[in-house]
C-alpha positions as CSV (number, residue, x, y, z in Angstrom):
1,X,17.9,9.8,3.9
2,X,14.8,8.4,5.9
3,X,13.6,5.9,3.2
4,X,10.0,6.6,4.9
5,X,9.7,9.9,3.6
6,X,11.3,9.0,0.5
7,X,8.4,6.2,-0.3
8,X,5.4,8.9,1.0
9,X,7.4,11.6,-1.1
10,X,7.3,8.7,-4.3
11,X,3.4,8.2,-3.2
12,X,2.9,12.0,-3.1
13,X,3.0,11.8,-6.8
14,X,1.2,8.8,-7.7
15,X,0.2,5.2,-6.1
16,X,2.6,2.9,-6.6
17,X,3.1,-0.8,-5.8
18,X,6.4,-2.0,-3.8
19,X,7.8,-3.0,-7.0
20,X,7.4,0.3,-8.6
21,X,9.1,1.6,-5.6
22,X,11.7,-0.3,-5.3
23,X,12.5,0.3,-9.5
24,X,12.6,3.7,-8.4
25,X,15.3,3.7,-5.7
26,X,16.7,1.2,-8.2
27,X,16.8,3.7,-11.0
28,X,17.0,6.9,-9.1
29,X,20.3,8.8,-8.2
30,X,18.7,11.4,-5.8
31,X,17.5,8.8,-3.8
32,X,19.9,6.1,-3.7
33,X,19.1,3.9,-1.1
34,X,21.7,1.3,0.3
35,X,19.5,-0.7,2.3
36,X,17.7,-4.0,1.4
37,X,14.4,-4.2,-0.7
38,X,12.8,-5.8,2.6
39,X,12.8,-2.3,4.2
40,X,10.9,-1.1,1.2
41,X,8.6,-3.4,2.1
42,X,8.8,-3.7,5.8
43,X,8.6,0.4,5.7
44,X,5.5,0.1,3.9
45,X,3.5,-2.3,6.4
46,X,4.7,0.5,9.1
47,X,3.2,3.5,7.1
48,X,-0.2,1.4,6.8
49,X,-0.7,0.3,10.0
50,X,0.4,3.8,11.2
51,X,-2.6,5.2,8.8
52,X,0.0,7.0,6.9
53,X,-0.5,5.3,3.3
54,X,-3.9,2.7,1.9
55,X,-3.3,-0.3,0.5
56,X,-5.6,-1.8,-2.1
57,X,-5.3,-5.2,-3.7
58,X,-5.2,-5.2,-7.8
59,X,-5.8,-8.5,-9.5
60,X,-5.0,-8.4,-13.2
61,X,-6.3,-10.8,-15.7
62,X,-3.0,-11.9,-16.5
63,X,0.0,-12.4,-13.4
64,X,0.2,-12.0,-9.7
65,X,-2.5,-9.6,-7.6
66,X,0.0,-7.1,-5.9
67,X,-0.8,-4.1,-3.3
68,X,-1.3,-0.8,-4.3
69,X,0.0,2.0,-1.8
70,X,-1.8,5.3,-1.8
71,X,-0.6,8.3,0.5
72,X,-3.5,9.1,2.5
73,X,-4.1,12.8,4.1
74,X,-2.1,11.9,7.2
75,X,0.5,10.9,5.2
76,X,1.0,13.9,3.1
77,X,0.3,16.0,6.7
78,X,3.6,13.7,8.0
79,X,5.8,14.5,4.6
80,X,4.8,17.8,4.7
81,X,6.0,18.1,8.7
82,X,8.8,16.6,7.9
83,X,9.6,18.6,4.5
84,X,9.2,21.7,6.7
85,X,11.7,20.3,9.4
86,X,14.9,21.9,9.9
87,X,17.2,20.2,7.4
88,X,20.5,18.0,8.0
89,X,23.4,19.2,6.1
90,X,24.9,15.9,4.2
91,X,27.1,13.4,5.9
92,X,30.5,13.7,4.2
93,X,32.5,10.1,4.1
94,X,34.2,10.1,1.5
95,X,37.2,7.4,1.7
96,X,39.3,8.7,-0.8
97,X,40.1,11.9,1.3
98,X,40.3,8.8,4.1
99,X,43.0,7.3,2.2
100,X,44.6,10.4,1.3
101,X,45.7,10.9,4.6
102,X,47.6,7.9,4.8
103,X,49.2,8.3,1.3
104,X,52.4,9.6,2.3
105,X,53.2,6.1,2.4
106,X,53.0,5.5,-1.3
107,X,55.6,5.8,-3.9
108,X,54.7,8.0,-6.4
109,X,53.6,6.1,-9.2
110,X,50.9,4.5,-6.4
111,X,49.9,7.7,-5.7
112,X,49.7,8.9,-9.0
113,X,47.7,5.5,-9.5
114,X,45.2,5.9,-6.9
115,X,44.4,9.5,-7.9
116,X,43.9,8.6,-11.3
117,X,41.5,5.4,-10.3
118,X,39.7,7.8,-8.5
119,X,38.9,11.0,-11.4
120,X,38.1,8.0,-13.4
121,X,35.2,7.0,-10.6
122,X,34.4,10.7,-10.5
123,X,34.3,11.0,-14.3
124,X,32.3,8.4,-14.9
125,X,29.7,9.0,-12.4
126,X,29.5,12.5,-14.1
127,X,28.6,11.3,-16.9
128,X,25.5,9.4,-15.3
129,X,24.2,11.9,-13.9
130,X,24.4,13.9,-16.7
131,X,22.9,11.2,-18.9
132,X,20.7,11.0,-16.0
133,X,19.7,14.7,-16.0
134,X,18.9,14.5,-19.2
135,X,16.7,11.6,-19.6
136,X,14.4,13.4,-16.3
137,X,13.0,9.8,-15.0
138,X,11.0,9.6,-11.9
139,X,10.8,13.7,-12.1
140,X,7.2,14.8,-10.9
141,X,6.2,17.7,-13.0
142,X,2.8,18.8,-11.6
143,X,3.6,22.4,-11.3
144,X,6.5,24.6,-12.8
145,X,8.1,24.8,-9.6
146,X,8.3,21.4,-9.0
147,X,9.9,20.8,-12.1
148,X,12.6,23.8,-11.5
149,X,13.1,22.1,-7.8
150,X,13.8,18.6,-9.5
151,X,16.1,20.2,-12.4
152,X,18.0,21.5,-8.9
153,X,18.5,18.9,-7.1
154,X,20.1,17.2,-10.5
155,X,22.6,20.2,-11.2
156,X,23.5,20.3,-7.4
157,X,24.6,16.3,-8.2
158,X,26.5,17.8,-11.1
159,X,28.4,20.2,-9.8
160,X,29.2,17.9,-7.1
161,X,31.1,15.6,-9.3
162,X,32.4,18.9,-11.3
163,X,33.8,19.8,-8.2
164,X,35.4,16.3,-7.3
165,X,37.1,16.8,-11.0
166,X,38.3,20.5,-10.7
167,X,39.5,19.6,-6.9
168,X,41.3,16.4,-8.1
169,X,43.2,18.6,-10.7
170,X,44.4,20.7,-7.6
171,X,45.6,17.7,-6.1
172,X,48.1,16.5,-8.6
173,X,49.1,20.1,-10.0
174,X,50.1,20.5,-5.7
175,X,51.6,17.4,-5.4
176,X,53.9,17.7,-9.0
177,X,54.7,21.1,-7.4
178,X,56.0,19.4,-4.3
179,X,58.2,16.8,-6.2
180,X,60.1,19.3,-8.1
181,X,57.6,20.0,-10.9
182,X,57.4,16.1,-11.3
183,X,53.9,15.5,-13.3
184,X,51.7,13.1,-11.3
185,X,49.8,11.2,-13.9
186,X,50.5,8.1,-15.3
């Protein structure tokens, strides 16, 4: 994900300070982001001096000033370009399936183990996205279709991790079948 089109996506909805957006990658689990809050910031110096977002300085009665960042027309002509760009199917590392491949090695109850460790992961990260899903935050709702493209992008997450679950269940029924109807669960 290009956290540039990310923050003028966040700033197509509403102004927002660099706090706000980083509490919003923060909180977010469509647009995680693994970098450092310094490219939050650093990215939005480079969108202003580029002319893509304004910047206007607040000072409240009470606490720090801080910058507000507004997406400016050239900004929402650049997310829209890009939006329209042909898009990148996901990058699939996934170290589990990595460490799958050298499992032979394992006895097993370490096998068994390491499966188990990860439907737990995939369990519980099910469950925050469901939670997630549920609670909507950070969602844009200015039109009906936004909304509908939002509740989308939250299901595709779901059945993601539905997926991962049903898949891992393959796994061990496979592998009990390959040990002589030994169960592989612990």
């Amino acid at each position: 994900m290009s956290i540039k089109y990310a923050i003028l996506g966040f700033l197509s909805h509403q102004p927002l300070t660099g706090y706000d957006l980083k509490k919003m990658f923060a909180d977010s689990m469509t647009f995680y982001w693994s970098g450092n809050n310094n490219q939050i910031y650093r990215t939005l110096v480079d969108l202003h001096r580029q002319g893509l977002v304004s910047q206007e300085m607040e000072h409240p009665a009470s606490g720090p000033s801080r910058k507000i960042y507004t997406i400016t027309d050239k900004g929402l002509a650049d997310l829209k370009q890009w939006v329209v760009s042909s898009p990148e199917l996901p990058e699939l590392r996934n170290r589990f399936l990595m460490q799958l491949a050298w499992a032979d090695q394992l006895k097993p109850e370490e096998l068994a183990d390491l499966i188990n460790q990860y439907e737990a992961e995939v369990q519980s990260k099910l469950l925050l996205v469901q939670d997630y899903r549920q609670r909507n935050p950070n969602a844009p709702d200015r039109t009906p279709r936004e909304e509908y493209l939002w509740q989308m992008i939250m299901q595709n997450w779901e059945a993601y991790y539905e997926h991962e679950l049903t898949w891992v269940c393959q796994l061990r029924a496979g592998l009990s079948d390959e040990q002589g109807s030994q169960p592989l669960t612990l």
